[in-house]
C-alpha positions in Angstrom: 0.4 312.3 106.8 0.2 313.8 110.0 1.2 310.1 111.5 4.0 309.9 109.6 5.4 313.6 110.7 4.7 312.2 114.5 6.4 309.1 113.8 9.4 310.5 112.2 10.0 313.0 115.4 9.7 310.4 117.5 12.5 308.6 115.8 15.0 311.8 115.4 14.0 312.0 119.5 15.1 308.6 120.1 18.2 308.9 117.9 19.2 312.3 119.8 18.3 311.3 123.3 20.8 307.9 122.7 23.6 310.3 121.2 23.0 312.6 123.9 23.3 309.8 126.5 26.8 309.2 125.1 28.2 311.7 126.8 30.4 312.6 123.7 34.3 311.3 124.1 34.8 307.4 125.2 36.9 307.3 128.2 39.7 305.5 127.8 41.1 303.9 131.1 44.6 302.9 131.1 46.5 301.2 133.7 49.2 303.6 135.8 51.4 300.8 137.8 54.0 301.6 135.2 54.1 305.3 136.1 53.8 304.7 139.8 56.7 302.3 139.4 58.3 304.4 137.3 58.5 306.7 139.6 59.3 304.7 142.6 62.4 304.0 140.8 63.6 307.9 140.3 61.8 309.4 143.6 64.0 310.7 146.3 60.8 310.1 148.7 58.5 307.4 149.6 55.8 307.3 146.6 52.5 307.2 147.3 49.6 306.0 145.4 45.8 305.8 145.7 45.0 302.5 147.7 41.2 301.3 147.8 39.5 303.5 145.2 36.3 301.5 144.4 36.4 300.4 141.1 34.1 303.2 139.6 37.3 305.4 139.7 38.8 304.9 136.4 42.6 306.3 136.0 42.9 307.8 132.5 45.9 309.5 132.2 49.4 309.4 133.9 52.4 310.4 133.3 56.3 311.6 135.5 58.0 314.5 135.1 61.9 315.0 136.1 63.0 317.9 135.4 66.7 319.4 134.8 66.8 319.3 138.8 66.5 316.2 139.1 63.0 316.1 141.2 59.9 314.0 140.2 56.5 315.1 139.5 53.9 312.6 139.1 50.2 313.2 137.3 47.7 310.7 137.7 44.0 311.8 136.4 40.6 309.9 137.1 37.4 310.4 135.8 35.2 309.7 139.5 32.3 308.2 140.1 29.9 311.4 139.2 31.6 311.5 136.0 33.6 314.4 136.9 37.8 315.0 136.6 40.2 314.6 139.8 43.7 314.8 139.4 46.5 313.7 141.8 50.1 315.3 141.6 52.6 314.7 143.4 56.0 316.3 143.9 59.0 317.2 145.7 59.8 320.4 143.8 59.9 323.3 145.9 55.9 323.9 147.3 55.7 327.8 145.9 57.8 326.4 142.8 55.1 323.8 142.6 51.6 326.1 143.0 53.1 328.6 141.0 53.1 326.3 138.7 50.1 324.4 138.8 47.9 327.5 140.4 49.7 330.8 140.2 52.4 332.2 141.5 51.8 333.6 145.0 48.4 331.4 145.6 47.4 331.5 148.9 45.1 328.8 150.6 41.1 329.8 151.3 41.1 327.5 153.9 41.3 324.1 155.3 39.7 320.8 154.9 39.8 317.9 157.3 40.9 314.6 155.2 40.7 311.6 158.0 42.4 313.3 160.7 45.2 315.4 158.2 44.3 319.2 157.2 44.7 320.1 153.7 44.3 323.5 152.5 41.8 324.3 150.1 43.1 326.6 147.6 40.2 329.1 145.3 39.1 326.9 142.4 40.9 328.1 139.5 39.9 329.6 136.2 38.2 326.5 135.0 36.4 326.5 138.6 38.2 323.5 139.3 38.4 322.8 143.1 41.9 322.3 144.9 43.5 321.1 148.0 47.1 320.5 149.1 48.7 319.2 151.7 52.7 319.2 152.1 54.4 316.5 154.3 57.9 315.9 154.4 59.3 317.8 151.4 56.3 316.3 149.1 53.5 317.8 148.0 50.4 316.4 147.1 47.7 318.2 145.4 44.5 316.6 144.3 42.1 319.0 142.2 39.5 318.7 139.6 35.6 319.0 138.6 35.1 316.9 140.9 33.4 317.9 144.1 35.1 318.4 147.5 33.9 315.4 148.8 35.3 313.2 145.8 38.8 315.4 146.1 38.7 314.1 149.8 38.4 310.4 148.6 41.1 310.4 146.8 43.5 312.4 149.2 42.5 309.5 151.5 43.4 306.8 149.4 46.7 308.1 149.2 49.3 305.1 151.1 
């Protein structure tokens, strides 16, 4: 009896520790050259997209935005490497317009971080305790936040061509 009870934990162990491994959700990875050429098509500005992201960076969401103004906002998200969220967007609405929307209005940068030879700012990590950091060139404004660490924000900055 006592082999059996042993033998049954064992198996509810095993079950758990696969379900566990899961992680949960699937990731779904879609394919965003329709968005980025979407918006290629609308954008006042040069668009730029991430260039050279190893393969372990898996886009799973994208979508533009134009509103009644006529400017473009474009959302890429990836799920990185580590597992984590990193999100690219990418605008030329007004910059406060744009972190008052997407941070809060009147957000004020922490700091700076060096990506290649460009600064961004770093911004304090939201609620969520996402990490964020922008960088304005040219009327567009691209700000790349997420779970993921600083490091893994900096990658994808970089990739940006």
């Amino acid at each position: 009896m006592v082999l059996s009870l042993v033998l049954l934990l064992a198996i509810i162990a095993v079950v758990l520790s696969l379900q566990h491994r899961g992680g949960g959700k699937a990731i779904t990875v879609i394919d965003p050259s329709s968005a980025y050429a979407g918006a290629r098509n609308v954008a006042a500005y040069p668009v730029r997209t991430p260039q050279g992201l190893p393969a372990q960076w898996r886009p799973t969401s994208a979508r533009t935005q134009r509103p009644e103004t006529g400017r473009l906002t474009l959302r890429v998200g990836f799920v990185t490497p580590k597992g984590e969220y990193a999100q690219l967007v990418e605008s030329d609405l007004p910059r406060d317009r744009l972190l008052g929307t997407e941070l809060s209005p009147g957000a004020r940068p922490s700091g700076s971080v060096l990506v290649g030879a460009r600064a961004w700012q770093e911004f304090p990590p939201r609620r969520s305790g996402d990490r964020v950091i922008v960088r304005t060139d040219r009327g567009v404004t691209y700000l790349v936040s997420g779970s993921a660490d600083l490091d893994e924000l900096r990658i994808l900055a970089a990739s940006l061509r």
